[in-house]
C-alpha positions as a Python dict, from the first residue, in 0.01 Angstrom:
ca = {
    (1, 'X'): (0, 0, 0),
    (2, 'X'): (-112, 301, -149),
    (3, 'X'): (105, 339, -439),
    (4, 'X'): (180, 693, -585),
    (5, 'X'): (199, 730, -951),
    (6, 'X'): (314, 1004, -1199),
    (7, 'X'): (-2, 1232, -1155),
    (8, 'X'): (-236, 1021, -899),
    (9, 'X'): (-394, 1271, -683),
    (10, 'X'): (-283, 1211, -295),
    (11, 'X'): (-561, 1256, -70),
    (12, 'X'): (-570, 1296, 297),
    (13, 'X'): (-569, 935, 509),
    (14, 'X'): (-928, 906, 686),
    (15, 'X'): (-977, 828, 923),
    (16, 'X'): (-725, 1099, 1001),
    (17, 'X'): (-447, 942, 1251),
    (18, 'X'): (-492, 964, 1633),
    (19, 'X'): (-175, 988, 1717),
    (20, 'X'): (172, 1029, 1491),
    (21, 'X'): (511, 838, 1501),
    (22, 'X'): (780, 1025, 1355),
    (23, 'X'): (1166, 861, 1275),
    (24, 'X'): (1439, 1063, 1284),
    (25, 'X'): (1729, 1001, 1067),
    (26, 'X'): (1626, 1032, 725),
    (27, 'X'): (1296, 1139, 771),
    (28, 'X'): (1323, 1452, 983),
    (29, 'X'): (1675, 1550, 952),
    (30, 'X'): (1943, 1442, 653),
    (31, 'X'): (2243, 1296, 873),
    (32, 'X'): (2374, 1050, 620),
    (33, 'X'): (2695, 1261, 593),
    (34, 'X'): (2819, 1249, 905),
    (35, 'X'): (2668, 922, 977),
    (36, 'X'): (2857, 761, 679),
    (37, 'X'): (3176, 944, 744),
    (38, 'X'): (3205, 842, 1119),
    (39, 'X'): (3077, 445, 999),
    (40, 'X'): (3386, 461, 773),
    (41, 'X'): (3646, 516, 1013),
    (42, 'X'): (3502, 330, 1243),
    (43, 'X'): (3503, -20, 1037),
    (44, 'X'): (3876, 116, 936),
    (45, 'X'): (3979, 93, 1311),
    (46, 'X'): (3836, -284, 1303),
    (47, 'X'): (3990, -398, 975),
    (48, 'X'): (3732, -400, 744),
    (49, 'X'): (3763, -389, 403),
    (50, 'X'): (3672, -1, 227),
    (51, 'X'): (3300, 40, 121),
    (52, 'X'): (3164, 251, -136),
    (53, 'X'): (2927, 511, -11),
    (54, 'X'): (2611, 320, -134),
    (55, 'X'): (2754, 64, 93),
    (56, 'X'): (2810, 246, 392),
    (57, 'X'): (2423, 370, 340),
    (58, 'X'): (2342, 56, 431),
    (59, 'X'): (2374, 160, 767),
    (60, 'X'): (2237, 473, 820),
    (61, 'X'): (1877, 368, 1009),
    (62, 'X'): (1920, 23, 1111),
    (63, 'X'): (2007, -44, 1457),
    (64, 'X'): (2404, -33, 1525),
    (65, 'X'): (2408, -384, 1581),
    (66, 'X'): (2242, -557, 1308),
    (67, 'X'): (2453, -265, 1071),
    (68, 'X'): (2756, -411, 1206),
    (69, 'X'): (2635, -787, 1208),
    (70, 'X'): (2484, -774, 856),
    (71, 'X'): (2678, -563, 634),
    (72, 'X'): (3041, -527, 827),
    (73, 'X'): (3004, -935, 959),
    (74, 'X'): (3202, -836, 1271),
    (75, 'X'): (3163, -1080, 1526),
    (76, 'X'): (2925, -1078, 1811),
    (77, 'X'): (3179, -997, 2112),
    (78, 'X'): (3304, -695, 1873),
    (79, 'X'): (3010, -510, 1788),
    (80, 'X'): (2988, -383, 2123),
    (81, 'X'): (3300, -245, 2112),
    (82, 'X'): (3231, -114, 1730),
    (83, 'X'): (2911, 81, 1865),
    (84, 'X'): (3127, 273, 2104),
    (85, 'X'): (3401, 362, 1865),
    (86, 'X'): (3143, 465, 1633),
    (87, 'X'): (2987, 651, 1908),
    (88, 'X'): (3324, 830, 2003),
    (89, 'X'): (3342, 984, 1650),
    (90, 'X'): (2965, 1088, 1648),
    (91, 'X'): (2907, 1240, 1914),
    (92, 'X'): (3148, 1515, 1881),
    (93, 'X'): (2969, 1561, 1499),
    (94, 'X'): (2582, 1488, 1589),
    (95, 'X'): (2438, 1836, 1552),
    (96, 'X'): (2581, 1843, 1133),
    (97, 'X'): (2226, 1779, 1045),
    (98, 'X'): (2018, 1971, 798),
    (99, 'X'): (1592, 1977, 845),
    (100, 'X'): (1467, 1846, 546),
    (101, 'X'): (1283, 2142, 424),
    (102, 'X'): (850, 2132, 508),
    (103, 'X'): (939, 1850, 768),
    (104, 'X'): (895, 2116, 1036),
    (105, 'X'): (600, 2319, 960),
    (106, 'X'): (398, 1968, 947),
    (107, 'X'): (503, 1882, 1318),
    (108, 'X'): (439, 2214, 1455),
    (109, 'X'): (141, 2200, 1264),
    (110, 'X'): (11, 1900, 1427),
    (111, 'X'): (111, 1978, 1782),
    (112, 'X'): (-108, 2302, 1699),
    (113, 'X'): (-417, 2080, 1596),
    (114, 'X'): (-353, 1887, 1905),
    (115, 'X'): (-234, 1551, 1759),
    (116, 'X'): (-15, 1376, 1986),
    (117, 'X'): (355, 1308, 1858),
    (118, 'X'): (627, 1095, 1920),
    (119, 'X'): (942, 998, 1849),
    (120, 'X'): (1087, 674, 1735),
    (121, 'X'): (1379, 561, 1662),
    (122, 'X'): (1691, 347, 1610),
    (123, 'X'): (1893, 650, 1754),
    (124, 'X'): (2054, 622, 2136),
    (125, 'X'): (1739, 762, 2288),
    (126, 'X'): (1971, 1058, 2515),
    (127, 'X'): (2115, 1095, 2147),
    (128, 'X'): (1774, 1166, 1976),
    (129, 'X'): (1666, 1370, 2250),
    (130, 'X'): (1963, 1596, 2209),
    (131, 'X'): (1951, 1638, 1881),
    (132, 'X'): (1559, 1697, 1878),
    (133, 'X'): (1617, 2023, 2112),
    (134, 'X'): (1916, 2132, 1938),
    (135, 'X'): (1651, 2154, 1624),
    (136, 'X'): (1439, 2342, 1805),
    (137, 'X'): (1157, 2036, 1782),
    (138, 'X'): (1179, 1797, 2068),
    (139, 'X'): (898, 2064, 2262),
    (140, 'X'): (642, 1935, 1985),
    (141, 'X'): (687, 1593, 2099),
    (142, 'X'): (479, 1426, 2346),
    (143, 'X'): (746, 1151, 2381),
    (144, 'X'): (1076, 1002, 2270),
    (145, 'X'): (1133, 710, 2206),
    (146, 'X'): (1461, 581, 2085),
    (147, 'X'): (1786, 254, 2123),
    (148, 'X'): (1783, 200, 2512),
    (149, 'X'): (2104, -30, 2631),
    (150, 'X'): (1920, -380, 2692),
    (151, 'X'): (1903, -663, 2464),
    (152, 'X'): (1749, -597, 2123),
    (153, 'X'): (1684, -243, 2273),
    (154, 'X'): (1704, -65, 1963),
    (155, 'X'): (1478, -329, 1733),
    (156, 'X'): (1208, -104, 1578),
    (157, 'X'): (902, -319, 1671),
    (158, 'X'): (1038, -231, 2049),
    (159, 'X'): (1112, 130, 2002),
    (160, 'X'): (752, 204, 1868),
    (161, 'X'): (582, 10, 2123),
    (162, 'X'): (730, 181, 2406),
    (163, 'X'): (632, 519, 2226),
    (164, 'X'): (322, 402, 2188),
    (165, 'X'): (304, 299, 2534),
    (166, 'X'): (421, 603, 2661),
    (167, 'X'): (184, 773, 2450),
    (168, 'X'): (-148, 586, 2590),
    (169, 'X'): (4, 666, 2956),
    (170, 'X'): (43, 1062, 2879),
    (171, 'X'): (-350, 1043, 2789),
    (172, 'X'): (-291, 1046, 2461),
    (173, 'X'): (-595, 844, 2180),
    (174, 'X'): (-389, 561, 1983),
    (175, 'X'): (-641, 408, 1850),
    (176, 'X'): (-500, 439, 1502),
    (177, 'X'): (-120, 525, 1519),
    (178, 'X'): (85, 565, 1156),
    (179, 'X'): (428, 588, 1185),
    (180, 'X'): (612, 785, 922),
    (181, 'X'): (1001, 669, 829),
    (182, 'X'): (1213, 610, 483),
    (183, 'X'): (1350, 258, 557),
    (184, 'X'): (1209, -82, 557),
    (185, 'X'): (1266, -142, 947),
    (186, 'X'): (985, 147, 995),
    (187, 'X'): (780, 17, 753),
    (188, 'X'): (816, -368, 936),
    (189, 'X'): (811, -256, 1268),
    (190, 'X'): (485, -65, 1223),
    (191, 'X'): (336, -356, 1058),
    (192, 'X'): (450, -571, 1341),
    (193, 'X'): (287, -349, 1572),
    (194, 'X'): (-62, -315, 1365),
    (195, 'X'): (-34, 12, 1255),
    (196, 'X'): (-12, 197, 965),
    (197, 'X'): (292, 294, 838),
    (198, 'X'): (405, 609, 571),
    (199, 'X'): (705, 565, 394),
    (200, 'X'): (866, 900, 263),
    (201, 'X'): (1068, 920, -58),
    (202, 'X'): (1307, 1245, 52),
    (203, 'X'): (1479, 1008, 306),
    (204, 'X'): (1703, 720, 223),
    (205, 'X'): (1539, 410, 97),
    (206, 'X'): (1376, 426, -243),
    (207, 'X'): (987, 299, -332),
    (208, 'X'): (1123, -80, -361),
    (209, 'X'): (1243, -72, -30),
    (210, 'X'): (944, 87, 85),
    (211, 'X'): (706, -116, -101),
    (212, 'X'): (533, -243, 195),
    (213, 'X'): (430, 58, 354),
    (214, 'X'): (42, 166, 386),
    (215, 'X'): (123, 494, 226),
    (216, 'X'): (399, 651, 43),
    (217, 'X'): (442, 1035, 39),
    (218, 'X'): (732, 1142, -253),
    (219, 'X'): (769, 1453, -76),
    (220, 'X'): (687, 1656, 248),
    (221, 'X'): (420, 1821, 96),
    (222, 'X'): (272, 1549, -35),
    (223, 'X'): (300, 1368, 393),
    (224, 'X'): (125, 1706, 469),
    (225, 'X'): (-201, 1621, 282),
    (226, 'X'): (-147, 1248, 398),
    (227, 'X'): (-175, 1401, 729),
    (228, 'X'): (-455, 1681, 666),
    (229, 'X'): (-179, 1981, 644),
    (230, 'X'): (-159, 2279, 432),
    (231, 'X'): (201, 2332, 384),
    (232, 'X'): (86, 2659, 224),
    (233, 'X'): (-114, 2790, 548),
}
């Protein structure tokens, strides 16, 4: 891992990334509010015991499922059932996002160099989609990727394979993918799929949690010179 400390110069990855895997939730737009708020009446409905709001963070970027399994322990013929409740409350509330601020100017930036994008993430795929064009973004992305409704659809390690799949089928070079996310499954499910992975500190897992990850960018301008991008330009 390349390890940022107080006053280490970051300098740009090289070779310079083919292709670029971008997560959504936490990394390209701040939903924990909503997220947490429609998580909390959801395990209400099923009985479970009040969490704290460091505990209901728990779940925002994990899969449904394993959110449910691992830090609610509802059983396995319920979680279904919990994942469309939770869906009936977020739907309605899924465009109260904010764009973390930089986050766009380095995608647009890339699409304009000609480096291939995609999305990937934990998010329903239709979901991510919707919420990607109601940013104004999703025409900067060469695919998205996101949960599909199959068994262990929405694992990470899937979701980027079948963006990178869909990436080598468009034409695109993924020779050397990174994927950039703030949570451990990114950082895993990159490494799982040998590539590189950038974990970003303005999301929601700290640089513990992100130990792992090839790089670590504090800050969007710092992911811009990762990535070869003047934020200033």
């Amino acid at each position: 891992m390349s390890l940022l400390h107080a006053g280490q110069e970051i300098t740009t990855i090289s070779p310079a990334p083919t292709a670029v895997l971008w997560d959504l939730d936490g990394t390209i737009t701040d939903s924990a509010p909503v997220i947490i708020d429609c998580m909390a009446a959801t395990l209400k409905d099923f009985g479970v015991e009040e969490q704290s709001t460091s505990e209901l963070m728990r779940f925002v970027g994990p899969p449904l499922s394993e959110g449910f399994s691992q830090f609610a322990h509802l059983s396995p013929e319920k979680i279904d059932e919990a994942i469309i409740r939770y869906r009936s409350y977020y739907v309605p509330r899924m465009y109260e996002v904010e764009l973390y601020s930089g986050v766009s100017s380095i995608i647009k930036q890339l699409h304009h160099h000609g480096v291939p994008q995609a999305l990937a993430t934990s998010k329903s795929q239709p979901m991510a989609q919707k919420v990607l064009e109601h940013i104004g973004l999703a025409k900067y992305f060469t695919v998205i990727s996101g949960a599909i409704e199959q068994p262990g659809g929405a694992e990470k390690s899937g979701v980027i394979k079948r963006a990178i799949q869909a990436l080598e089928n468009a034409g695109a070079d993924t020779s050397r993918v990174a994927h950039i996310g703030d949570r451990h499954h990114d950082v895993s499910g990159a490494h799982t799929c040998e590539i590189s992975s950038i974990g970003v500190l303005w999301g929601y897992g700290d640089d513990i949690e992100l130990q792992d990850a090839t790089y670590l960018a504090p800050t969007p301008r710092d992911l811009g010179i990762l990535l070869g991008i003047d934020l200033h330009a």
